[in-house]
ChimeraX commands (.cxc) that place a marker at each C-alpha (Angstrom):
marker #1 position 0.00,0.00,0.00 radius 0.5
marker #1 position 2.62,2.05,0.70 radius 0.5
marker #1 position 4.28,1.61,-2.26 radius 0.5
marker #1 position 0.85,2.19,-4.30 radius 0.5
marker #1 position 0.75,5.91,-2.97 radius 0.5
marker #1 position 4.21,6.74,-3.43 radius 0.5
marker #1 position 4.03,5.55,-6.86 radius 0.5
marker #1 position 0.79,7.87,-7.44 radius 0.5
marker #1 position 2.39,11.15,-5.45 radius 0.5
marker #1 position 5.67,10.86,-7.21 radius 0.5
marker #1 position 5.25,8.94,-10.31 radius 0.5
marker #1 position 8.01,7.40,-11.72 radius 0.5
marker #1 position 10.67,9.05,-10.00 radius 0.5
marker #1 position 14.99,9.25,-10.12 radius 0.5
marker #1 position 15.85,9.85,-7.17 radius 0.5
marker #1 position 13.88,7.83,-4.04 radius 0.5
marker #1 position 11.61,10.56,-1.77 radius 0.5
marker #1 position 11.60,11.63,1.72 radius 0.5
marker #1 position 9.17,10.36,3.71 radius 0.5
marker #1 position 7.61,11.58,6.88 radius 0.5
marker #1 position 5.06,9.30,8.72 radius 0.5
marker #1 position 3.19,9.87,11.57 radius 0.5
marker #1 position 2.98,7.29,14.53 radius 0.5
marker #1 position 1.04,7.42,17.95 radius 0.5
marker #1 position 2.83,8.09,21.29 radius 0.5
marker #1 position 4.34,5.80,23.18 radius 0.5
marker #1 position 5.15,3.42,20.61 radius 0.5
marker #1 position 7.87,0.73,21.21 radius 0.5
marker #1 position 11.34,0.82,19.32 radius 0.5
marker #1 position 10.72,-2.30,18.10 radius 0.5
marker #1 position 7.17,-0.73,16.41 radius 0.5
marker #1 position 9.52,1.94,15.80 radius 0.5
marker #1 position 11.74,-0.04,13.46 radius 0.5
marker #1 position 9.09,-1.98,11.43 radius 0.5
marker #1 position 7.92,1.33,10.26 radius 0.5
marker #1 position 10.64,2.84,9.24 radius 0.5
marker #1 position 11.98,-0.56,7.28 radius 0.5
marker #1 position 8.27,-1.08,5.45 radius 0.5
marker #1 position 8.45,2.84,4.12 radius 0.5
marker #1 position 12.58,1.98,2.92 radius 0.5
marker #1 position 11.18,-1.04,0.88 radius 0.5
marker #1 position 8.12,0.83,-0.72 radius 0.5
marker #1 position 10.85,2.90,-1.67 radius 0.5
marker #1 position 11.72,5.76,0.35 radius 0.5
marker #1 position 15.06,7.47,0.50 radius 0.5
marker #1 position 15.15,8.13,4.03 radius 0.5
marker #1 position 12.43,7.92,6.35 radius 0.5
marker #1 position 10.97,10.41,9.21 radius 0.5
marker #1 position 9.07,9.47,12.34 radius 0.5
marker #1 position 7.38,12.30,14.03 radius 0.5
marker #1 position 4.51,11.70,16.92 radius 0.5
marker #1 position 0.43,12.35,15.72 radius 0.5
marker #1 position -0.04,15.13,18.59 radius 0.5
marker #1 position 3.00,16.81,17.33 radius 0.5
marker #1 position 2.09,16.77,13.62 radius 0.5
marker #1 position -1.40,17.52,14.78 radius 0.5
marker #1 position -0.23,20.89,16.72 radius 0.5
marker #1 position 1.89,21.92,13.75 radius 0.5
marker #1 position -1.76,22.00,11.45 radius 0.5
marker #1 position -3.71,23.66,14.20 radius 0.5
marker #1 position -1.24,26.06,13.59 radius 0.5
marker #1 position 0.10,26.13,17.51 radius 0.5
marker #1 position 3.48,27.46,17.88 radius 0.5
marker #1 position 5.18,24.63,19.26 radius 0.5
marker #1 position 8.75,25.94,19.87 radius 0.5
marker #1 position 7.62,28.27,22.62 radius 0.5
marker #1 position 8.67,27.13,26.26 radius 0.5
marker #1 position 4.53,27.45,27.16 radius 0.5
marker #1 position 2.80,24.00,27.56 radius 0.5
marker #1 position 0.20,23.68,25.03 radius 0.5
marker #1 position -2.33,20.46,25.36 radius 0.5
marker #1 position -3.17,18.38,22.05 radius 0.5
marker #1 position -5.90,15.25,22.13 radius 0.5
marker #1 position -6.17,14.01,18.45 radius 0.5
marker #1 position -9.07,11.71,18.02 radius 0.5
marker #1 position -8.59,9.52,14.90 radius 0.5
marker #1 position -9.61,6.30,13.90 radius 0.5
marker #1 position -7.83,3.71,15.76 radius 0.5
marker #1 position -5.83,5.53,18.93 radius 0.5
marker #1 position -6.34,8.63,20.68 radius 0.5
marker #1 position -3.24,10.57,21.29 radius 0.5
marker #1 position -3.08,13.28,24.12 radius 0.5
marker #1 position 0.39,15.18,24.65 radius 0.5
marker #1 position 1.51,18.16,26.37 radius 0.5
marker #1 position 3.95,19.89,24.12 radius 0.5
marker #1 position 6.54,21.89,25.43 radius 0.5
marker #1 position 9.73,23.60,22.75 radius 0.5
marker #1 position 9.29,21.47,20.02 radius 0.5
marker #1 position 8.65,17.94,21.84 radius 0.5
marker #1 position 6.33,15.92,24.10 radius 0.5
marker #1 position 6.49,16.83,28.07 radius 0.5
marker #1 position 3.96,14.35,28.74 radius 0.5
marker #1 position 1.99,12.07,26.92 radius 0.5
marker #1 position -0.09,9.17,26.44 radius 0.5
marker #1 position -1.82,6.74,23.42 radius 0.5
marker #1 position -4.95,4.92,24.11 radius 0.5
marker #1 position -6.85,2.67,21.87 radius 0.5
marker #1 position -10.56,4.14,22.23 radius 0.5
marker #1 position -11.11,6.06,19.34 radius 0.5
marker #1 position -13.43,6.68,16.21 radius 0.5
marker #1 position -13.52,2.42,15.86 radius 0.5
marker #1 position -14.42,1.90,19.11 radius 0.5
marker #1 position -17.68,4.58,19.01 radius 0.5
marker #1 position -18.82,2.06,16.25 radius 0.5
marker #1 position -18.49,-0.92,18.06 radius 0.5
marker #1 position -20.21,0.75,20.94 radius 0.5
marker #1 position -23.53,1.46,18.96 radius 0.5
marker #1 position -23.48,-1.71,17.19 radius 0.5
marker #1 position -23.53,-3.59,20.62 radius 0.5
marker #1 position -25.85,-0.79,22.17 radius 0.5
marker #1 position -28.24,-1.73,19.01 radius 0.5
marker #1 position -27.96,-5.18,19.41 radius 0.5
marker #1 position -28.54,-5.57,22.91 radius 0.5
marker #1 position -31.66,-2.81,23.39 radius 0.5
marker #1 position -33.04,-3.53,20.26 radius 0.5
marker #1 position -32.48,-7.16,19.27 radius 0.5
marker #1 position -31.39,-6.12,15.76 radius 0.5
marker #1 position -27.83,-6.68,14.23 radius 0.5
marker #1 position -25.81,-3.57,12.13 radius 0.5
marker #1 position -22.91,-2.95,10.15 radius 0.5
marker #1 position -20.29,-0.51,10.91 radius 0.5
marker #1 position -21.13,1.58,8.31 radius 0.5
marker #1 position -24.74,2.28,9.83 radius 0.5
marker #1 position -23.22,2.60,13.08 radius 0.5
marker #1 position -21.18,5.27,11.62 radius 0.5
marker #1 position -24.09,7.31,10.08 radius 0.5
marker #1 position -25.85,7.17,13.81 radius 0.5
marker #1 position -22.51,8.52,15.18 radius 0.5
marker #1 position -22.88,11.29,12.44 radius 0.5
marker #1 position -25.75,11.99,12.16 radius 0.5
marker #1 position -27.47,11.44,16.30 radius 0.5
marker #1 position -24.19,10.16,17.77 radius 0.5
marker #1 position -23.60,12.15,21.20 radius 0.5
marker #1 position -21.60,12.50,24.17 radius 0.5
marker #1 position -23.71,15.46,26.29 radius 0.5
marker #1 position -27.37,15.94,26.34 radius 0.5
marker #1 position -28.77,17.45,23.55 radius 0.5
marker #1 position -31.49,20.52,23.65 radius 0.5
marker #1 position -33.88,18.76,21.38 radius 0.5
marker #1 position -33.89,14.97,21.48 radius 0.5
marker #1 position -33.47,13.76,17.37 radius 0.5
marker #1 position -34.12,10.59,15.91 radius 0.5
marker #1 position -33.11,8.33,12.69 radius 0.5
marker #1 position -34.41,5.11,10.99 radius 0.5
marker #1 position -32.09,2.21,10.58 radius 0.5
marker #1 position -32.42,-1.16,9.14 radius 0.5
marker #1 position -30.46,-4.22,10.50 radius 0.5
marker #1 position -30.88,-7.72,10.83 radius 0.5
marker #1 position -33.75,-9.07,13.66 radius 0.5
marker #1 position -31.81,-11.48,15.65 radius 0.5
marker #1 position -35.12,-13.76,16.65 radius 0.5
marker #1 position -36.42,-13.96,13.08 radius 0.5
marker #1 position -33.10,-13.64,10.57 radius 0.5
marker #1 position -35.34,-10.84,8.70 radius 0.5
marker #1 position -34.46,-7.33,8.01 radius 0.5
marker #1 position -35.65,-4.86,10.44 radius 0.5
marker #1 position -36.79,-1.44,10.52 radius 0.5
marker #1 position -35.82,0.33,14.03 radius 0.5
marker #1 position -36.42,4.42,14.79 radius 0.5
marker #1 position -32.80,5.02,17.47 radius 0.5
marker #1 position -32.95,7.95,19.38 radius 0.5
marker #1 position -30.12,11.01,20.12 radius 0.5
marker #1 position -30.74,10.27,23.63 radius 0.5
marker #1 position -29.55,6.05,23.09 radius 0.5
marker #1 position -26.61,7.21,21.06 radius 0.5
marker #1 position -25.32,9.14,24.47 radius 0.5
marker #1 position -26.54,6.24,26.04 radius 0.5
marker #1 position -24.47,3.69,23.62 radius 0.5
marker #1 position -21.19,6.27,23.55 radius 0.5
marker #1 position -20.60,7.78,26.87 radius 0.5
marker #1 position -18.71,5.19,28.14 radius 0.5
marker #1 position -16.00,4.99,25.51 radius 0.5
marker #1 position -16.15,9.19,25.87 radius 0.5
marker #1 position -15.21,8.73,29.80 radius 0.5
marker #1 position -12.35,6.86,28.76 radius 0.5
marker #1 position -10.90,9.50,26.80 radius 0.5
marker #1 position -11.64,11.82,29.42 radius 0.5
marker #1 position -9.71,9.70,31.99 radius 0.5
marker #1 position -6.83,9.22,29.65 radius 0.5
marker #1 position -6.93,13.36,29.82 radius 0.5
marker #1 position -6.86,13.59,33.71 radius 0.5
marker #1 position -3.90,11.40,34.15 radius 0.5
marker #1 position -1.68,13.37,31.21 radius 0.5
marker #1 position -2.92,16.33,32.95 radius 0.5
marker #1 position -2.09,14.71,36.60 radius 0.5
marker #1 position 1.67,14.25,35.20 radius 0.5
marker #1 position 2.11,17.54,33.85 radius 0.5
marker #1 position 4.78,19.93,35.55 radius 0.5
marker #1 position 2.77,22.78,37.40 radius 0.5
marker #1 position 4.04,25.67,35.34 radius 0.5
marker #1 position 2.79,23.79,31.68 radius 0.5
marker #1 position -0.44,23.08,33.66 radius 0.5
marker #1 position -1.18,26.62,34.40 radius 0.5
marker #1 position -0.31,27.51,30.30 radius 0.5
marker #1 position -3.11,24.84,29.72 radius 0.5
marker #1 position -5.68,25.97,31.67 radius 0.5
marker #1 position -5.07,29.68,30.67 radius 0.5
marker #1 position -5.24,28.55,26.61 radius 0.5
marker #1 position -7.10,25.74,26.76 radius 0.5
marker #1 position -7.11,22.31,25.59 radius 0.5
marker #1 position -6.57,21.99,21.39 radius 0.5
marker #1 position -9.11,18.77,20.05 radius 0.5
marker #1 position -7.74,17.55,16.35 radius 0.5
marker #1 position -8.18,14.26,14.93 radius 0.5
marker #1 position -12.09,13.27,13.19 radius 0.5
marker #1 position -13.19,11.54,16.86 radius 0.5
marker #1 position -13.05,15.25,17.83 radius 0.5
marker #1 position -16.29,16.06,15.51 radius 0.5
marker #1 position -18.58,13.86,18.08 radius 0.5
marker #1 position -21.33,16.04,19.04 radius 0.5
marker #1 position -20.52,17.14,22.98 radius 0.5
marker #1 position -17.02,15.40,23.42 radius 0.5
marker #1 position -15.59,19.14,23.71 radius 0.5
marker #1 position -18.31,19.89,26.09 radius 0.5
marker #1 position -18.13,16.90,28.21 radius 0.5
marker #1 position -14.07,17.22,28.72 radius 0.5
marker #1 position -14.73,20.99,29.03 radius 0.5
marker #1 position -16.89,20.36,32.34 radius 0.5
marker #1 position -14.98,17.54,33.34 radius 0.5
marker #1 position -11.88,19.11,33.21 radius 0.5
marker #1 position -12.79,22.96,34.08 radius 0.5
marker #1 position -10.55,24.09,31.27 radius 0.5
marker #1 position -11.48,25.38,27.70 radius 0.5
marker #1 position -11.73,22.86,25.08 radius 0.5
marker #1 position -11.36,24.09,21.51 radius 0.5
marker #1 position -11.80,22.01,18.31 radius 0.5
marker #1 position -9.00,23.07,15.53 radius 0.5
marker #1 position -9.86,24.39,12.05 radius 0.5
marker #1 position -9.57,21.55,9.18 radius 0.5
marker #1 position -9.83,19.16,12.24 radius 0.5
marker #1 position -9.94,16.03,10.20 radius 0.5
marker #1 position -6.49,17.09,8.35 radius 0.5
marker #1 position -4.43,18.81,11.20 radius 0.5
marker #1 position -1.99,15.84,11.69 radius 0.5
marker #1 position -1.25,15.29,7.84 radius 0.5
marker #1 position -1.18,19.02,7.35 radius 0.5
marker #1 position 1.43,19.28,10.43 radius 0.5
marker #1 position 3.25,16.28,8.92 radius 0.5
marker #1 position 3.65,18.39,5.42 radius 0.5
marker #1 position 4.98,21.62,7.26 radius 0.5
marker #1 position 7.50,19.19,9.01 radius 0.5
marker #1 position 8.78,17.88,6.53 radius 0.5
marker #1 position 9.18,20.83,4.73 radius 0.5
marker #1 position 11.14,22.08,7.67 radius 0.5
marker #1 position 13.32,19.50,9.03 radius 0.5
marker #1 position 16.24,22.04,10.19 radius 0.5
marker #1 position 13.73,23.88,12.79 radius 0.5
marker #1 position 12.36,20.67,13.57 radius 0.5
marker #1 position 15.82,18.81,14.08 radius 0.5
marker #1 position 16.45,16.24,17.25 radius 0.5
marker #1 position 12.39,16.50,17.54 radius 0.5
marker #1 position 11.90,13.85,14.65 radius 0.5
marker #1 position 13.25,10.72,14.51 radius 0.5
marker #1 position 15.66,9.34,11.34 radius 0.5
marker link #1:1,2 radius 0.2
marker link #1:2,3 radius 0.2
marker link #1:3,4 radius 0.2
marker link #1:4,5 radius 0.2
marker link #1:5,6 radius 0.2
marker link #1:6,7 radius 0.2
marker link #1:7,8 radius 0.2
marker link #1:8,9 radius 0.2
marker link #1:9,10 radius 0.2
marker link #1:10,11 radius 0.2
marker link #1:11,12 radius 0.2
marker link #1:12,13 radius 0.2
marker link #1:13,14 radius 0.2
marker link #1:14,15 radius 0.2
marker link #1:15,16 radius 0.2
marker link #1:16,17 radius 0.2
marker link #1:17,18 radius 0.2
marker link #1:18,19 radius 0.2
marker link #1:19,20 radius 0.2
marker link #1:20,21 radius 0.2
marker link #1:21,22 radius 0.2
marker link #1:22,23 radius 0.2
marker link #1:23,24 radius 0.2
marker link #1:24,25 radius 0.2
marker link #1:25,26 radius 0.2
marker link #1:26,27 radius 0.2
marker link #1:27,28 radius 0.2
marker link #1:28,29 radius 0.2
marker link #1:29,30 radius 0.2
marker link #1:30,31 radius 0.2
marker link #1:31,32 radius 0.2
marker link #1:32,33 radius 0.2
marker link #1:33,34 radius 0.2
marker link #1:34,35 radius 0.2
marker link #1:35,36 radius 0.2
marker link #1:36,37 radius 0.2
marker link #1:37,38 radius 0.2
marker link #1:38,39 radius 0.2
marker link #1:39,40 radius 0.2
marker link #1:40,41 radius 0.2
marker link #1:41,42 radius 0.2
marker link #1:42,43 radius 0.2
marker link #1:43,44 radius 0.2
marker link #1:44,45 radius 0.2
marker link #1:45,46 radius 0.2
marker link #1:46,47 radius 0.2
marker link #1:47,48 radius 0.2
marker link #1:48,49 radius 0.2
marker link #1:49,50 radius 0.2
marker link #1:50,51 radius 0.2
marker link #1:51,52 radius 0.2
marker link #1:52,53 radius 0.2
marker link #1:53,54 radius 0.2
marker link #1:54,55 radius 0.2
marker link #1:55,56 radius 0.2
marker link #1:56,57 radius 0.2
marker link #1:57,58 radius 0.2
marker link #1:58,59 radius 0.2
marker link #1:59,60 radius 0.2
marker link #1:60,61 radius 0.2
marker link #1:61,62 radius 0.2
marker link #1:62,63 radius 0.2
marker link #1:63,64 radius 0.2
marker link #1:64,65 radius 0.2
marker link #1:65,66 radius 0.2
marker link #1:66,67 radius 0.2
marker link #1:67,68 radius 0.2
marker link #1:68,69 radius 0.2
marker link #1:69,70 radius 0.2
marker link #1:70,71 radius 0.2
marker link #1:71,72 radius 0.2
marker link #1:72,73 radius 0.2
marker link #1:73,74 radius 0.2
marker link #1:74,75 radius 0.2
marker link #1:75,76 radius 0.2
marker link #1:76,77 radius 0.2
marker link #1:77,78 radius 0.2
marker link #1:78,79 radius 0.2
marker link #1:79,80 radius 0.2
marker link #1:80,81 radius 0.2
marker link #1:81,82 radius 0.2
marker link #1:82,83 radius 0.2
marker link #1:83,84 radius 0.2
marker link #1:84,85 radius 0.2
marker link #1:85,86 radius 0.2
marker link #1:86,87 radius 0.2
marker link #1:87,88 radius 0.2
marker link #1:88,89 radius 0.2
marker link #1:89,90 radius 0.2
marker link #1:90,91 radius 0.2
marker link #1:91,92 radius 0.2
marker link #1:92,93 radius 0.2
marker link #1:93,94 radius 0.2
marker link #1:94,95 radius 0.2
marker link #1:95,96 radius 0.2
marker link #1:96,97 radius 0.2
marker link #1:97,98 radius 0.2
marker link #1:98,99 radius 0.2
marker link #1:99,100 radius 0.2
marker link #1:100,101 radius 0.2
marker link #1:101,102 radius 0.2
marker link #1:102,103 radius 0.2
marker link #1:103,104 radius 0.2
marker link #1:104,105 radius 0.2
marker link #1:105,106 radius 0.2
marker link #1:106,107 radius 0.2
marker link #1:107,108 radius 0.2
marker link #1:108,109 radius 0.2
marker link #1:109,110 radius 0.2
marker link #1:110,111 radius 0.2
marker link #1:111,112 radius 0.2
marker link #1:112,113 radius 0.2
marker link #1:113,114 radius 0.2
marker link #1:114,115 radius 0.2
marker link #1:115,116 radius 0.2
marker link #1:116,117 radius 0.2
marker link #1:117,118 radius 0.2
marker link #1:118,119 radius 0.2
marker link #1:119,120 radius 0.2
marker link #1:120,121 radius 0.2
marker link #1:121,122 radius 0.2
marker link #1:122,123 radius 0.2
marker link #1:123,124 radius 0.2
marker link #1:124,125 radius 0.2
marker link #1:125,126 radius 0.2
marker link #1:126,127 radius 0.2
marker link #1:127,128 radius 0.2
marker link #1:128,129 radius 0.2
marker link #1:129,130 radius 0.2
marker link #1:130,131 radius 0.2
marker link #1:131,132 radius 0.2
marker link #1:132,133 radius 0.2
marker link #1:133,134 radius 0.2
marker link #1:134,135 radius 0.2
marker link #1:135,136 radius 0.2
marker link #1:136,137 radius 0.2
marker link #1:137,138 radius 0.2
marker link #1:138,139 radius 0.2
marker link #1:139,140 radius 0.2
marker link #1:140,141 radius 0.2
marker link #1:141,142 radius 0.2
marker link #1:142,143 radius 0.2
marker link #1:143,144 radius 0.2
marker link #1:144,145 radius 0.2
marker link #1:145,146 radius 0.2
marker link #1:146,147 radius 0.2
marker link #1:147,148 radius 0.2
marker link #1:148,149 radius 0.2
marker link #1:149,150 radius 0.2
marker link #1:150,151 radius 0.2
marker link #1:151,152 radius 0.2
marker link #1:152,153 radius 0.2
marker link #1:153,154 radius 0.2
marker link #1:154,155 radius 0.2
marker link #1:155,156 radius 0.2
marker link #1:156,157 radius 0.2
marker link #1:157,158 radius 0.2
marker link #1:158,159 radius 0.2
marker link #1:159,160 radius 0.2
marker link #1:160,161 radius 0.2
marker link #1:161,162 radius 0.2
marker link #1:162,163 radius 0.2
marker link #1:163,164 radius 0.2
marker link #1:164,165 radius 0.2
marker link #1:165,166 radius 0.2
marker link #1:166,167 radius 0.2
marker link #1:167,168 radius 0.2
marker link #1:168,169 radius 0.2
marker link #1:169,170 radius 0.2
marker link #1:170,171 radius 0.2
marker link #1:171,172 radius 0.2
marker link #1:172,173 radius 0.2
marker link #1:173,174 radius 0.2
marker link #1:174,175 radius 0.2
marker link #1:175,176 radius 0.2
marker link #1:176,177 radius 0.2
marker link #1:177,178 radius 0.2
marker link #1:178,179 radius 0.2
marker link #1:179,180 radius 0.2
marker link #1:180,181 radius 0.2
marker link #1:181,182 radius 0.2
marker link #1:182,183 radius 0.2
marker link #1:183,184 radius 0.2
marker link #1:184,185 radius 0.2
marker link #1:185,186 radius 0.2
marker link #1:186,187 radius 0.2
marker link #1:187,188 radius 0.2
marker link #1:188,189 radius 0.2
marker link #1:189,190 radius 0.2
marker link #1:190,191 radius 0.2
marker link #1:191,192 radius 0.2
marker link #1:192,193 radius 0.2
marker link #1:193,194 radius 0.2
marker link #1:194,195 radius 0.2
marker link #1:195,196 radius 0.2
marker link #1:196,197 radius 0.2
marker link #1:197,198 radius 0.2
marker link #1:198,199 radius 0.2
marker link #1:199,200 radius 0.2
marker link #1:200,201 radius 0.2
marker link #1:201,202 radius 0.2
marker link #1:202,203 radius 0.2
marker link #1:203,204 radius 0.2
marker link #1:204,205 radius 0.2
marker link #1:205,206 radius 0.2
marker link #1:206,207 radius 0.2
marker link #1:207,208 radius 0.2
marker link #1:208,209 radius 0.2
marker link #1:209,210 radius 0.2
marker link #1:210,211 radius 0.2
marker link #1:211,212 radius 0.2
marker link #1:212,213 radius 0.2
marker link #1:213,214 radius 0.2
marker link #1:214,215 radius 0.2
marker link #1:215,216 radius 0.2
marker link #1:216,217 radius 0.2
marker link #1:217,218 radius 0.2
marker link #1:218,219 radius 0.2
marker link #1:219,220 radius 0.2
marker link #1:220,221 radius 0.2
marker link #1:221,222 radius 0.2
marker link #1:222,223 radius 0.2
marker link #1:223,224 radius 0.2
marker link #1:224,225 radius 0.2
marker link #1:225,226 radius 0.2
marker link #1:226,227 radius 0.2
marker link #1:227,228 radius 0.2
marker link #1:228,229 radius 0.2
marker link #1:229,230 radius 0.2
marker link #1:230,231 radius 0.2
marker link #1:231,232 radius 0.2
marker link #1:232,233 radius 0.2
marker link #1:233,234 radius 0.2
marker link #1:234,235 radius 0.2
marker link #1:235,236 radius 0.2
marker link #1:236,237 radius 0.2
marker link #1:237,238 radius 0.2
marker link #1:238,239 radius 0.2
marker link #1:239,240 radius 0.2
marker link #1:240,241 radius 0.2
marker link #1:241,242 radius 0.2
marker link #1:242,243 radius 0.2
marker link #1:243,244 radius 0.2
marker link #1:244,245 radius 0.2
marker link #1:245,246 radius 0.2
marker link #1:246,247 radius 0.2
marker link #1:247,248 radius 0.2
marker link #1:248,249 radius 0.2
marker link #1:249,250 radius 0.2
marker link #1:250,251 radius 0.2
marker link #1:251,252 radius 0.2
marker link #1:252,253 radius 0.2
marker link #1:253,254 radius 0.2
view
């Protein structure tokens, strides 16, 4: 796959690229290495590593080489990654596998156990889109699904609720929120008192969920802002690295 996209960015090129991929905190050397050696046999010259909450501050546009602690949770698919960033690198982080994937599987066993009736990921997605919640809504909404009825084998018409998603999602939403508290628990008291006076920077697509800013907002007591072009922050930051690997030197890994 790998190879696939270089081939399609760079067509058929002389000279081998630079490549700069992202990777979630806390990963293992060992992870570390398999990375970098699948990139060098799709083709790459030399290879960059450079942590999601990093590349995710640099496309919020948050001046990372500042001494000031600034906060980053970036929501994506499979991991959420939460670092306090501090001249150029991570102070404090963690990487915790509740994410966008695990919202899905939430609602499809939420589904299945209220309502009898078996669904696809994809549906679960358009509830999480569409109705999915983490903090109670003004006006309750609903949505029609169809899924499989578990006591007959038969498709299935079902009306779900705004008010089940929350249901269905909070718990997976506390866990994120928990994973917050203890960075925030580890953080030295000066970049904690940065945080709490600029707030707490959400990036990733998980950040989109209806309330989640909200809900770590009052759990937290500290503002909680969503970045601009939220879905693209980290490969936006990863571009602007790349493209400036002599500021960003001893902070990425070759």
């Amino acid at each position: 796959m790998l190879k696939y996209f270089i081939n399609k960015v760079c067509g058929k090129f002389i000279f081998a690229p630079r490549i700069m991929i992202c990777i979630p905190s806390r990963v293992t050397e060992v992870e570390k290495k398999a990375v970098i050696d699948a990139a060098s046999q799709a083709g790459a010259r030399k290879v960059y590593l450079i942590e999601e909450p990093i590349a995710a501050a640099i496309g919020a546009g948050i001046d990372i080489s500042k001494a000031c602690g600034n906060m980053v949770v970036d929501i994506g698919g499979g991991t959420t990654d939460i670092a306090v960033i501090s001249l150029g690198g991570s102070v404090v982080s963690t990487s915790i596998k509740v994410a966008g994937d695990k919202f899905d599987e939430a609602i499809v066993k939420y589904i299945k156990k209220k309502h009898n009736i078996i669904i696809g990921e994809r549906t679960a997605e358009d509830l999480k889109i569409n109705i999915g919640c983490v903090y109670p809504k003004i006006q309750d909404i609903e949505m029609q699904i169809r899924g499989r009825d578990l006591g007959t084998g038969l498709p299935s018409t079902v009306i779900i609720k705004s008010s089940e998603m929350l249901e269905a999602l909070i718990e997976p939403a506390m866990m994120i929120v928990e994973a917050v508290h203890s960075v925030l628990e580890r953080t030295p008291p000066e970049l904690a008192a940065d945080i709490s006076d600029k707030g707490i920077y959400m990036t990733g697509g998980g950040a989109l969920l209806d309330g989640l800013d909200k809900l770590l907002q009052e759990k937290t007591g500290i503002n909680v802002m969503i970045a601009q072009d939220t879905v693209s922050c980290v490969a936006l930051g990863t571009g602007k690295a790349l493209d400036n690997l002599d500021a960003l030197d001893g902070r990425v890994r070759r």
